[in-house]
C-alpha positions as CSV (number, residue, x, y, z in Angstrom):
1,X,31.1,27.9,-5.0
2,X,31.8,28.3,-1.5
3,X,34.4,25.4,0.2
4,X,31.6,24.0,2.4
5,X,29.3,23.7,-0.8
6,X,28.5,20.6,-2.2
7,X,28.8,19.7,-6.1
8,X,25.5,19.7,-7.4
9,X,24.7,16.6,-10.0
10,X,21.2,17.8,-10.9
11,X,18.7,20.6,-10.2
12,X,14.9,21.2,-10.8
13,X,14.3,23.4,-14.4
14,X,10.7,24.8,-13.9
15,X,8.5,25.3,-16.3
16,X,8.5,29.1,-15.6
17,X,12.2,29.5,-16.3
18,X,11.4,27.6,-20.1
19,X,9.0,30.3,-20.2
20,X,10.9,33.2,-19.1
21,X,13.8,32.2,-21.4
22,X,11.7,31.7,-24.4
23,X,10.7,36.0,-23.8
24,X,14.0,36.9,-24.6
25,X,15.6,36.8,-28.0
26,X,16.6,34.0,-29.8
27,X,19.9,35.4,-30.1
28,X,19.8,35.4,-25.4
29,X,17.9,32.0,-24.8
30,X,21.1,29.6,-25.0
31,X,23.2,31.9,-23.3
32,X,20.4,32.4,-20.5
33,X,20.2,28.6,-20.1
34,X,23.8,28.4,-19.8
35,X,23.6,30.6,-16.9
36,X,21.2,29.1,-15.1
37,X,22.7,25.3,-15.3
38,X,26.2,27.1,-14.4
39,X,24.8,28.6,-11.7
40,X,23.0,25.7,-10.6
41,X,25.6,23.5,-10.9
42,X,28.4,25.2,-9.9
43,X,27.0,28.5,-7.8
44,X,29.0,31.0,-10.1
45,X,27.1,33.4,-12.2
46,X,29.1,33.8,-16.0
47,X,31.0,37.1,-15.9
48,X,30.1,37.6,-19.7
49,X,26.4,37.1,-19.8
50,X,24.2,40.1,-21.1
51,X,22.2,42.3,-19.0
52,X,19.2,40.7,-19.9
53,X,20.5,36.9,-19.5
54,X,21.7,38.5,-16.0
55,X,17.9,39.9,-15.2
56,X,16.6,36.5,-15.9
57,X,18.9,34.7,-13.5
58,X,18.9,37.8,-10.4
59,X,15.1,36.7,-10.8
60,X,15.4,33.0,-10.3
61,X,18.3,33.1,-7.9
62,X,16.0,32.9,-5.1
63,X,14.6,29.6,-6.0
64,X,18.2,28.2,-7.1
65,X,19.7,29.3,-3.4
66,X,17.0,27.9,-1.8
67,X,17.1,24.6,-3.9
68,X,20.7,24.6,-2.7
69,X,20.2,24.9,0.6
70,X,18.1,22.5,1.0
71,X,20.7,19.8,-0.6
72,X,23.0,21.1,1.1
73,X,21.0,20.3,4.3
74,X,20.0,17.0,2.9
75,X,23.5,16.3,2.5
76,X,24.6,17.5,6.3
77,X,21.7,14.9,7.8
78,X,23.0,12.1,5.9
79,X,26.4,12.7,7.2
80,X,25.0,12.0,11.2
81,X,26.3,8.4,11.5
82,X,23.6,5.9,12.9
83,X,24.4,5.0,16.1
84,X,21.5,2.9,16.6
85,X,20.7,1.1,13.0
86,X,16.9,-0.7,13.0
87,X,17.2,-4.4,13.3
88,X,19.7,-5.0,15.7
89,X,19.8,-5.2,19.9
90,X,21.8,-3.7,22.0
């Protein structure tokens, strides 16, 4: 996770991730979640993961780094103080 990052407390889980976890083997699927709520979470992909687990999440990615991005944005508006707040006269 880069310095400028912020800490992520929640993501979206789509329904086509469940699905593409559920195609590998039983033996993969926890270790596949894993890696996507790491990555989501924190923005680091597990060094150990298998090549598969790391397949799934390179396809993903996209849609986690955007997701990101756009919090990150979220968070960078919020952060503009108010110089003018509704309800008052100047």
């Amino acid at each position: 996770m880069k310095p400028t990052d912020i800490q992520r407390v929640q993501f979206t889980f789509y329904r086509s991730y469940y699905d593409a976890v559920l195609k590998l083997p039983k033996s993969r699927q926890f270790e596949a979640l894993q890696a996507i709520i790491t990555y989501s979470l924190n923005g680091v992909i597990p060094p150990d993961i298998s090549p598969k687990s790391e397949a799934l999440l390179t396809a993903i990615r996209p849609n986690l780094d955007m997701a990101r991005a756009k919090a990150q944005a979220r968070k960078n508006a919020k952060a503009v103080p108010d110089l003018f707040p509704t309800g008052q006269n100047y």
